[in-house]
KEKE-3310 file (N, C-alpha, C; in steps of 0.2 Angstrom, whole numbers, plus 5000, padded with zeros to 4 digits):
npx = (5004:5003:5006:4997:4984:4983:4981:4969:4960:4960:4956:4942:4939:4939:4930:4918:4917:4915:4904:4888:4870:4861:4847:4834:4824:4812:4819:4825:4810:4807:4816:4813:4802:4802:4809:4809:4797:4800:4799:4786:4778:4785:4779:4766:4763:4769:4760:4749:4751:4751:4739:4732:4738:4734:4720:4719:4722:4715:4702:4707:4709:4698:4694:4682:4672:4676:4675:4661:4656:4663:4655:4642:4642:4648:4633:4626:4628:4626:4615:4609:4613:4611:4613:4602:4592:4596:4595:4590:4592:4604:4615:4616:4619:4631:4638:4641:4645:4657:4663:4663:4672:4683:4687:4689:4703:4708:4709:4716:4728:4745)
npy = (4994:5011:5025:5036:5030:5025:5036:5038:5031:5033:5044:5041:5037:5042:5052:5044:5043:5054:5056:5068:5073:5084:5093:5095:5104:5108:5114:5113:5109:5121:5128:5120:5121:5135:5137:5141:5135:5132:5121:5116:5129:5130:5118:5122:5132:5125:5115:5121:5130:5120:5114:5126:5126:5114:5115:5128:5121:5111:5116:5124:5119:5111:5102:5101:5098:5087:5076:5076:5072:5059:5054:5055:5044:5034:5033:5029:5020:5012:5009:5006:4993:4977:4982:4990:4986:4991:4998:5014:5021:5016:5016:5030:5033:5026:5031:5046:5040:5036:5049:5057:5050:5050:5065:5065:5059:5067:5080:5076:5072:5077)
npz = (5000:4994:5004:4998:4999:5011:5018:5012:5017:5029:5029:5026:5037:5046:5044:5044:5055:5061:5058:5058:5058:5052:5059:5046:5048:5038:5027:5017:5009:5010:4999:4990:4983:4983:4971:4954:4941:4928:4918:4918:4915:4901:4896:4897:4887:4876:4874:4874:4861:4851:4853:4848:4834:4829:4830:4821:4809:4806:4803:4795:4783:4781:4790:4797:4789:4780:4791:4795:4783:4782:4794:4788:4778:4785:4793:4781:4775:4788:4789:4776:4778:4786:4799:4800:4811:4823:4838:4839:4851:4858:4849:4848:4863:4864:4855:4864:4873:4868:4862:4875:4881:4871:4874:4888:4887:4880:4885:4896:4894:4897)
capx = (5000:5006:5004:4989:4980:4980:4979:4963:4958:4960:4951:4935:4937:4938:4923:4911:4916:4914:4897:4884:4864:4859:4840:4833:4816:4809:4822:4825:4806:4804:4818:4811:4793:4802:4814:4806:4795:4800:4795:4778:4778:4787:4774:4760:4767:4771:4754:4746:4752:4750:4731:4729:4740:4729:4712:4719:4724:4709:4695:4706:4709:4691:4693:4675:4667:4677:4672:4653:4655:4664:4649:4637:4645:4645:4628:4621:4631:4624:4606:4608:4616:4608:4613:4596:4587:4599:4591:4594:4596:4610:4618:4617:4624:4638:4641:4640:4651:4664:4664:4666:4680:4688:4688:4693:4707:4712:4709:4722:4736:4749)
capy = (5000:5018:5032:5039:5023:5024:5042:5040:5025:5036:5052:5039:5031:5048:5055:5041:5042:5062:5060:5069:5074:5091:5097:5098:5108:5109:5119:5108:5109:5129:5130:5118:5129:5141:5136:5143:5128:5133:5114:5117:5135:5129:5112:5124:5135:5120:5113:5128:5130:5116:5114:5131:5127:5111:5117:5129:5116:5106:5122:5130:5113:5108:5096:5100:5095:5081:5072:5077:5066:5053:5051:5053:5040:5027:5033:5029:5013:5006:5012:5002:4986:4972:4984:4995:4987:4993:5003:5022:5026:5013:5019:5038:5033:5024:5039:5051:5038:5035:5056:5059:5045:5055:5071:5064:5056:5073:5084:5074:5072:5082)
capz = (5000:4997:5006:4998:5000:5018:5020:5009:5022:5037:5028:5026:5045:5049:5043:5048:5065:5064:5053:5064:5056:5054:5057:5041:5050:5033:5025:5010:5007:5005:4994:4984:4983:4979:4965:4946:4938:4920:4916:4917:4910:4894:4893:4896:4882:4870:4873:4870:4853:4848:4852:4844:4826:4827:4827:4815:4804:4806:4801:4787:4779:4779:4792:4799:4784:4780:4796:4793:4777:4785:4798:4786:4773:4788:4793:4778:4776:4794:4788:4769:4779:4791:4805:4803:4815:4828:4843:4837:4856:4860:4844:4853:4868:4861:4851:4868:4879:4865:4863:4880:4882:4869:4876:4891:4886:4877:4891:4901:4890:4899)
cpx = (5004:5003:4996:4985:4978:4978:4969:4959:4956:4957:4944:4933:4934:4931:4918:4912:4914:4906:4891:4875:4862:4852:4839:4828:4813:4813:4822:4818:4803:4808:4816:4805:4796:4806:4810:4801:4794:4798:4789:4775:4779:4782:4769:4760:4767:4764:4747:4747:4752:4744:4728:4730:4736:4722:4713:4720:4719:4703:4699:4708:4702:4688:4686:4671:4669:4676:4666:4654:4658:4658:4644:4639:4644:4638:4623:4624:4629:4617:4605:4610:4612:4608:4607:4595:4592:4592:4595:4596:4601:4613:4620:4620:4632:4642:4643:4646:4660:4668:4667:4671:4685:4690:4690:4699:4711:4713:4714:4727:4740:4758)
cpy = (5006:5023:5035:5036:5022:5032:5043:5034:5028:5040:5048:5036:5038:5049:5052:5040:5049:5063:5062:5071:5078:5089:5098:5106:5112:5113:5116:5109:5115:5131:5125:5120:5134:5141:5137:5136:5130:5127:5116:5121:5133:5123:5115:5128:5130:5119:5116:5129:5126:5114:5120:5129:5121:5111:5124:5126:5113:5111:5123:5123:5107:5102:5093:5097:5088:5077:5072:5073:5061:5049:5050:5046:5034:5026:5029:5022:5007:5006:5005:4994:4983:4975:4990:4993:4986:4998:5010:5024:5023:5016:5027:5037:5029:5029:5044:5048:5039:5044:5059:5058:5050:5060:5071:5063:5064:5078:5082:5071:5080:5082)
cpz = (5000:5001:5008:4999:5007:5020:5016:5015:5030:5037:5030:5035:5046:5050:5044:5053:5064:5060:5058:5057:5058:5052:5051:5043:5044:5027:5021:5005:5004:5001:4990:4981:4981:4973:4960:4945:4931:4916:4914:4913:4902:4891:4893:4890:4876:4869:4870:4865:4852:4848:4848:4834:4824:4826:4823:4810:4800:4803:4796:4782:4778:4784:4794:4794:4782:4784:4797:4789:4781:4790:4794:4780:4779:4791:4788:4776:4782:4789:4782:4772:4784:4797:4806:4807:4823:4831:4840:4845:4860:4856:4848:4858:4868:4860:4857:4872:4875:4864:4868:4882:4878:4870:4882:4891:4883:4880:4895:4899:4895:4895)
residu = (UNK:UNK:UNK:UNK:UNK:UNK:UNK:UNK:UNK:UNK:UNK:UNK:UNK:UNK:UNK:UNK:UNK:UNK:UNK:UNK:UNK:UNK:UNK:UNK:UNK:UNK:UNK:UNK:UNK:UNK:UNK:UNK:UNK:UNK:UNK:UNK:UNK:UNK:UNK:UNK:UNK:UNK:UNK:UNK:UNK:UNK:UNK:UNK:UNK:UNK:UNK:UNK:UNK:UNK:UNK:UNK:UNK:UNK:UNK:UNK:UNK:UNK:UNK:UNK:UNK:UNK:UNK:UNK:UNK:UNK:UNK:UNK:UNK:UNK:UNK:UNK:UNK:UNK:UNK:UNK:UNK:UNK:UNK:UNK:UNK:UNK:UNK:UNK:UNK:UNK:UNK:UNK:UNK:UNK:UNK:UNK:UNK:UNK:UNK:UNK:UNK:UNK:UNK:UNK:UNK:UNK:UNK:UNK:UNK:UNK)
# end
């Protein structure tokens, strides 16, 4: 062994015999309360334009109308097929859960 080998052996005894535990008394906790949260600002920020450039995107490229015809093309495809004698108001509330779900689901995207 040289030297520093043991003087590095004697620093570490050292210090866990001299290790003592200071109070935190919440200190730790109010600077972290107070530290910036620019994460959140720049995700609130990000997600904000992003939901604006998408429902711009979606109105000035016609999107509303193309999904009016997409509904009506399957409506009128369940209608012409073995699936008329569906309940019109299970059909409605499928539509209203599976909507909601969605709008859930997009609402809590963070």
């Amino acid at each position: 062994m040289d030297m520093m080998e043991i003087d590095d052996k004697a620093l570490c005894r050292f210090m866990k015999e001299q290790k003592q535990e200071v109070e935190d008394k919440g200190f730790s906790r109010r600077v972290i309360n107070r530290l910036p949260n620019r994460g959140q600002k720049l995700s609130t920020i990000w997600v904000t334009f992003c939901s604006i450039l998408g429902v711009t995107l979606f109105l000035s490229l016609n999107g509303l109308h193309i999904l009016l015809n997409i509904l009506r093309d399957a409506f009128i495809s369940i209608m012409q097929s073995d699936l008329a004698n569906l309940d019109p108001k299970a059909v409605l509330i499928t539509l209203i859960v599976l909507g909601g779900l969605g709008v859930y689901r997009v609402c809590s995207i963070e």
